[in-house]
C-alpha positions in Angstrom: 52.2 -28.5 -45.6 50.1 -28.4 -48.5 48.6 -31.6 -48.2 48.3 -31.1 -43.8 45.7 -28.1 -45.4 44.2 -30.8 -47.4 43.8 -33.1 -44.7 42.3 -31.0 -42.8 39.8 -29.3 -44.9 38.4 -32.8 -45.8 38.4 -33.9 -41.9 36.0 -31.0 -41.3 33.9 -31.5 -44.1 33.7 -35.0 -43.6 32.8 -34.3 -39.8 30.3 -31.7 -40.9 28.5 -33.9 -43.0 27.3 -35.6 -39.7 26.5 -32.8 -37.7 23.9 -32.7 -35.4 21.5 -29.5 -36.3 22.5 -28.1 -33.1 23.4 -24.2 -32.8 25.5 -25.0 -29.8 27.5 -27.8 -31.6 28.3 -26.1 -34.4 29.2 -22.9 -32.1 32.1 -24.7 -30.9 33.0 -26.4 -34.0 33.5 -22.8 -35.6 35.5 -22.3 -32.9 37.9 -25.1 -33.0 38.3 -25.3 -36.6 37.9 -21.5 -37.7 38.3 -19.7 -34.8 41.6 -17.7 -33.5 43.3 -20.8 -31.9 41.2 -23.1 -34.4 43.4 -25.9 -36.7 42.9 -24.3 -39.7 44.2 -21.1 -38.4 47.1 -22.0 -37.1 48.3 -23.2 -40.2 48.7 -19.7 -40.9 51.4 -19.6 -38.8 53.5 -21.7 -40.4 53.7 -19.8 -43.3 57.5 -18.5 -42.0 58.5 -22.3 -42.8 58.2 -22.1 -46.1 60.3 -20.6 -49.0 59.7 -17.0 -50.1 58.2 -17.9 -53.3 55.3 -20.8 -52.0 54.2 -18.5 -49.5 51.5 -16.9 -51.2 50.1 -20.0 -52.8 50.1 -21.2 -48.7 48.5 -18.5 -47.9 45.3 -18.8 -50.6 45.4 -22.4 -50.2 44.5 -22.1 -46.4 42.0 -19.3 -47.0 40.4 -21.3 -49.5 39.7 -24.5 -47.1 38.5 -21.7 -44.4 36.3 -20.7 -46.9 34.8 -24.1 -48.3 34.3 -25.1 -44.4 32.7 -21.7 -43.3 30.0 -22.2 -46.2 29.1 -25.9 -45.0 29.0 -24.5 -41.3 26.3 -21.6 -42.3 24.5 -23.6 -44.3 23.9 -26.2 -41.5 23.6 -22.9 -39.1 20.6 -21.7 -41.4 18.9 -25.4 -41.5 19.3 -25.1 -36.9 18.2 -21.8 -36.5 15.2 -22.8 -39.1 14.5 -25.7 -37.0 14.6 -23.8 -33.6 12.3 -21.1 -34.7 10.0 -23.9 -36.1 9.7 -25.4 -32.8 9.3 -22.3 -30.8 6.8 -21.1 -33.0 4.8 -24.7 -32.1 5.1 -24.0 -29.0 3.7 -21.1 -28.5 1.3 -21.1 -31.3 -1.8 -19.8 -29.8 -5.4 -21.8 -29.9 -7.9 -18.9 -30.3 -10.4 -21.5 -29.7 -10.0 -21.8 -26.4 -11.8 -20.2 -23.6 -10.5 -16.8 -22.4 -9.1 -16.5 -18.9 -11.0 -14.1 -16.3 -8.5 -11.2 -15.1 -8.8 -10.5 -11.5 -9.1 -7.0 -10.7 -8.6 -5.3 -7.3 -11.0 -3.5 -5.1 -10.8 -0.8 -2.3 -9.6 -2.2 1.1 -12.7 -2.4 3.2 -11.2 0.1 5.5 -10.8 2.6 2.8 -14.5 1.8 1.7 -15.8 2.3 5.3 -13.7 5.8 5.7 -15.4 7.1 2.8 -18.9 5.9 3.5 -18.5 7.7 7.2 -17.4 10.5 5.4 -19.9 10.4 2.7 -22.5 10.4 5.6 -21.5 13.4 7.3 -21.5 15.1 4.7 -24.9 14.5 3.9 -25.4 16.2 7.3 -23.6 19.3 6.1 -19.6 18.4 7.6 -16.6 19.6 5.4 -13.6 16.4 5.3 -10.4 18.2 6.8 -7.0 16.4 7.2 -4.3 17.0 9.3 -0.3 15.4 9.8 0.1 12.7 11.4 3.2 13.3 12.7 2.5 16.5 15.5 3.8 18.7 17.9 2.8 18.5 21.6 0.6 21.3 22.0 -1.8 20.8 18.7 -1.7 16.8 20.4 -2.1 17.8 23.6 -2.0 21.0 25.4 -4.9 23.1 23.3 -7.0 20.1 23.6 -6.7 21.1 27.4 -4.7 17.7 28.1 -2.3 18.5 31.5 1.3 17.5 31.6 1.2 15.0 33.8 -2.1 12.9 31.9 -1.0 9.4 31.5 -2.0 9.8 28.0 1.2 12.0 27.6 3.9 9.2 28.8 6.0 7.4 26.8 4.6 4.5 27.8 1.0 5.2 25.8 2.4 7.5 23.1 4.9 7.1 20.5 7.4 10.3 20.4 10.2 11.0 17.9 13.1 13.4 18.0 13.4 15.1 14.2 15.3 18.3 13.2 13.6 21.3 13.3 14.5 25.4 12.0 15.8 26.3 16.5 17.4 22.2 16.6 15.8 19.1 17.4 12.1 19.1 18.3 10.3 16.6 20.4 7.0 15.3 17.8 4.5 12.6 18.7 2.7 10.6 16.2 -1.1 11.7 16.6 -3.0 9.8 19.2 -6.1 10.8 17.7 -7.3 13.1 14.8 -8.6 16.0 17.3 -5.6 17.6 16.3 -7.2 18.5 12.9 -9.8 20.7 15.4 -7.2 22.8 16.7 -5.5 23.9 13.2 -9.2 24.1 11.5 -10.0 26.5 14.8 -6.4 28.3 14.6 -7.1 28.7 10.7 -10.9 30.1 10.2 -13.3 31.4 12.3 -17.0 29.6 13.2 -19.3 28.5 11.8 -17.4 25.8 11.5 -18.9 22.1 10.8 -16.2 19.7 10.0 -14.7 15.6 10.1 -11.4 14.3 10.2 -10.5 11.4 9.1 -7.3 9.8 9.3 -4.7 7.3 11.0 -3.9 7.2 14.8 -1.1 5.8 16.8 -1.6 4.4 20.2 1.3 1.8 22.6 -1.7 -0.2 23.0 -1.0 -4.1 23.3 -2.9 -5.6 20.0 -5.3 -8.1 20.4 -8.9 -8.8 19.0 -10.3 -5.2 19.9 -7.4 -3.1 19.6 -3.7 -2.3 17.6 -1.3 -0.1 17.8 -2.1 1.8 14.9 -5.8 2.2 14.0 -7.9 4.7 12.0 -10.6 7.7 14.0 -13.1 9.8 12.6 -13.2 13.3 14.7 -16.1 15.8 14.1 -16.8 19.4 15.3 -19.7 21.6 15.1 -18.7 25.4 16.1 -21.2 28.0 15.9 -21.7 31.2 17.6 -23.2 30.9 21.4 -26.5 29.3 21.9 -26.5 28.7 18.1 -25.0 24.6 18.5 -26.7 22.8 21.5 -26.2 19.5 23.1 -29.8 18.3 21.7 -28.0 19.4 18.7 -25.0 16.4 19.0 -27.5 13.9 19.8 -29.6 14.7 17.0 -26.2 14.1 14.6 -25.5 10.8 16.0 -29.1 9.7 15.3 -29.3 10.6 12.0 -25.6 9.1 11.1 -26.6 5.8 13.0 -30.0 5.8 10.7 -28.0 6.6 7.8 -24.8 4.3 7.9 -26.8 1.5 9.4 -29.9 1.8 7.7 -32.5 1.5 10.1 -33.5 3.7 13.1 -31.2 2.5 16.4 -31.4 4.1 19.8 -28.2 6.2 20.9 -27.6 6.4 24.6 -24.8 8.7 25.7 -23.1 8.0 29.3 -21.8 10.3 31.6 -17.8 10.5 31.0 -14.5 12.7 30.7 -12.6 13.6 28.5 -10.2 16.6 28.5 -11.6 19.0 25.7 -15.1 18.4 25.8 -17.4 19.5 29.1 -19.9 17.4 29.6 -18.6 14.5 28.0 -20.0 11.4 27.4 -19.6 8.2 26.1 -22.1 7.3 22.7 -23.8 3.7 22.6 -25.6 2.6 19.7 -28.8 0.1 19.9 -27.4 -3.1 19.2 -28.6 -3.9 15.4 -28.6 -7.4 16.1 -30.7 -8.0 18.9 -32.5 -4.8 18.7 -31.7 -3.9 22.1 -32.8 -7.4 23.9 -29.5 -8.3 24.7 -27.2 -10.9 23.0 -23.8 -12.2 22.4 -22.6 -9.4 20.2 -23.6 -6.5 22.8 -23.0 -8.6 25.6 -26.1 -8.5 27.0 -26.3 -5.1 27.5 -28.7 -4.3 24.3 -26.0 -1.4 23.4 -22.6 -1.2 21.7 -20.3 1.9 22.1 -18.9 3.3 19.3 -17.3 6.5 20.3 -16.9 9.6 22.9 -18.5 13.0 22.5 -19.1 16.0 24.2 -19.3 19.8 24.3 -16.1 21.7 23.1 -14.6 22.8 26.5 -13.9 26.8 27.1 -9.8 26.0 27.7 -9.8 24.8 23.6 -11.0 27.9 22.3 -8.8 30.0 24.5 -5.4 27.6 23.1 -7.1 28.5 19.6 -7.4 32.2 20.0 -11.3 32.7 20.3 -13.4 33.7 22.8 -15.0 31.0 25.0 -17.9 33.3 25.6 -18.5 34.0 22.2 -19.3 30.2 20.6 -20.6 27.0 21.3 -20.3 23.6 20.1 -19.6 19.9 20.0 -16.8 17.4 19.4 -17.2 13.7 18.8 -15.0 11.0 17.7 -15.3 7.7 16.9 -13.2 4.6 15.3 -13.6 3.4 12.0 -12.6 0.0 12.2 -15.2 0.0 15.5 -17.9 1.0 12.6 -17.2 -1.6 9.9 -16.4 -4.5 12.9 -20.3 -3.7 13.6 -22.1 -3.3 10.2 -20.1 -6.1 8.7 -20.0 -8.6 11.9 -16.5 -8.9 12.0 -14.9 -10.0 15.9 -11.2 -9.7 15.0 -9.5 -6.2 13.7 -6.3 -8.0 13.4 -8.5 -9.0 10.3 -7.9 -5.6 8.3 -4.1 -5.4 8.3 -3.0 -9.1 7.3 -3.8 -8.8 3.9 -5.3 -12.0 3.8 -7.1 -12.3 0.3 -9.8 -14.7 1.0 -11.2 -11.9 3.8 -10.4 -8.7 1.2 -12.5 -10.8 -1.5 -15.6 -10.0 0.4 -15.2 -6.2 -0.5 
C-alpha cells in the first residue's frame, strides 16, 4: 500500500508537469486527485487494512503526497490566475488617446414644452396655472358646467366611466373630458376676481386618427370679475394678444357663433392662418382661418352650481387644445406623432 501512495503521488506530479495553465483544468484535477472522492484520499481509507503499528506511518505517508501535489497544483494556480488577469487587463486597457464619445442627453417632450409655453403666455397676461384630478365626479364634469342628463356628451359611448370605492359604497367617476372641471373647484374654492388656466390631460371615446385620440391634452381659461368689470371685448382682446404672443406676429381672430353648455354666447375662435396670411391655402383649407378652440361668456346656471350669485359677476371661459397649438406653430399634420415615441421626431425638440 505504501508503494500504491508512491505510485500515485508521482502519476500526479508527472501529469502536472504538463498541465495546461488553465484554472478550469486544474479545478477538476484538485478534485479528482485531492478532493473528497479524489485517489489520494481514498487511500485513507484503507488505513483499517493495515496492522495497528504501520498505521500511523500510512497515515503521514499519504498526507505527505497530498501535500507535495497540493504545492505543484497552487503553484501552476498562481502562474493561471497571473496569466488571466494579464490578459484581461489587455483587454480592457484603455487608449486615452482616443477621441471621447458624445453622451446623448434628453430633452422635454415637445408636448410638455408647448404646455408650458401656453402657460408661460398667459401668465404674461396676468392668469394664475390651476390643476385639477383627472379622475372626476359627475357633477364637477358635468352638471355645474350646466351639461343636462341626457347630453350625448354624458353616454357611455363618448365618455369613459369607472366604478371605484368611495366613504357611502361605490361611486360612479368619469375620467375628465375636459379641464373645465378645474373652473368649478377654483369657483367652489375662492371668490372673484378670479383670472386663471388649467392645463392638463383629457379623455374623450373618440376614434383616433390624424386630428384626434382618445386621450389628448386642453388648456381651459377663466376670467371672473365682478358685473360689468370682464366684458366680451375683454375675451377677444385675450385671444389677440396670446395669438401675437405664442405665434409671434399679429394674426386676425374671428370668433363664430356656437354653443356650448356653460358659456352664453359662445363661439367658436379661428385664428388667421400664419401661413398664407389669410389668402387661403392647403393648411387652412382655403378658408384663410384655422380654429383653435371654443369660448364664450360664463353662463348664469355655473355660478349658481358654484354658490355665487349670477347677478353679481361677469366673465369669460375659453378652452383650447394643446396639441391643436403645437400641430400649428410647428407644421405638424399627424398627432398620432406625439405619443409614439418615435426618436427621430422627439430629436427636433
Amino acid at each position: 500500500m505504501f508503494e500504491q501512495v508512491s505510485t500515485l503521488e508521482a502519476q500526479a506530479l508527472q501529469e502536472l508537469q504538463s498541465a495546461p495553465l488553465d484554472l478550469a483544468w486544474l479545478q477538476d484535477f484538485d478534485v479528482r486527485v485531492l478532493g473528497k472522492k479524489g485517489l489520494l484520499t481514498l487511500l485513507l481509507r484503507e488505513t483499517g487494512k493495515l496492522p495497528d503499528a504501520e498505521r500511523p506511518a500510512f497515515g503521514a505517508r499519504v498526507n505527505a503526497a497530498k501535500a507535495a501535489v497540493l504545492e505543484r497544483l497552487n503553484a501552476l494556480r498562481a502562474q493561471a490566475e497571473g496569466q488571466a488577469l494579464a490578459a484581461r487587463l489587455a483587454g480592457e486597457r484603455l487608449d486615452v488617446t482616443l477621441p471621447g464619445r458624445p453622451m446623448v442627453s434628453g430633452s422635454i417632450h415637445p408636448l410638455s414644452r408647448m404646455q408650458a409655453e401656453i402657460a408661460e403666455v398667459f401668465q404674461r397676461l396676468g392668469f394664475n396655472v390651476e390643476s385639477g384630478p383627472e379622475l372626476e365626479d359627475e357633477f364637477h364634469n358635468f352638471d355645474a358646467l350646466n351639461v343636462p342628463a341626457d347630453h350625448p356628451a354624458r353616454d357611455g359611448m363618448d365618455s369613459y366611466y369607472l366604478t371605484v370605492p368611495g366613504k357611502a359604497g361605490a361611486e360612479r367617476k368619469v375620467l375628465r373630458t375636459h379641464t373645465s372641471p378645474v373652473q368649478i373647484r377654483v369657483l367652489k374654492r375662492r371668490k372673484p376676481p378670479i383670472r386663471m388656466i388649467a392645463p392638463g390631460r383629457v379623455f374623450r371615446r373618440d376614434a383616433v386618427d390624424a386630428t384626434h385620440g382618445a386621450q389628448f391634452h386642453q388648456l381651459e381659461g377663466l376670467a371672473v370679475d365682478d358685473f360689468g368689470k370682464v366684458r366680451f371685448s375683454d375675451l377677444k382682446g385675450t385671444l389677440e394678444s396670446f395669438t401675437r404672443l405664442m405665434f409671434g406676429r399679429r394674426l386676425g381672430v374671428r370668433l363664430r357663433p356656437s354653443h356650448f353648455g356653460f358659456t352664453e354666447p359662445s363661439v367658436e375662435v379661428d385664428v388667421q392662418c400664419f401661413q398664407c396670411q389669410g389668402s387661403g391655402c392647403g393648411l387652412c383649407k382655403q378658408s384663410g382661418y384655422i380654429e383653435i378652440g371654443g369660448a364664450g361668456m360664463v353662463h348664469p346656471n355655473v355660478y349658481a352650481a358654484c354658490g355665487l350669485d349670477p347677478e353679481a359677476y361677469s366673465g369669460f371661459a375659453f378652452g383650447m387644445g394643446v396639441e391643436r397649438i403645437a400641430m400649428l406653430k410647428w407644421g405638424i399634420n399627424d398627432i398620432r406623432l406625439f405619443t409614439e415615441n418615435d426618436p427621430r421626431f422627439l430629436a427636433q425638440f
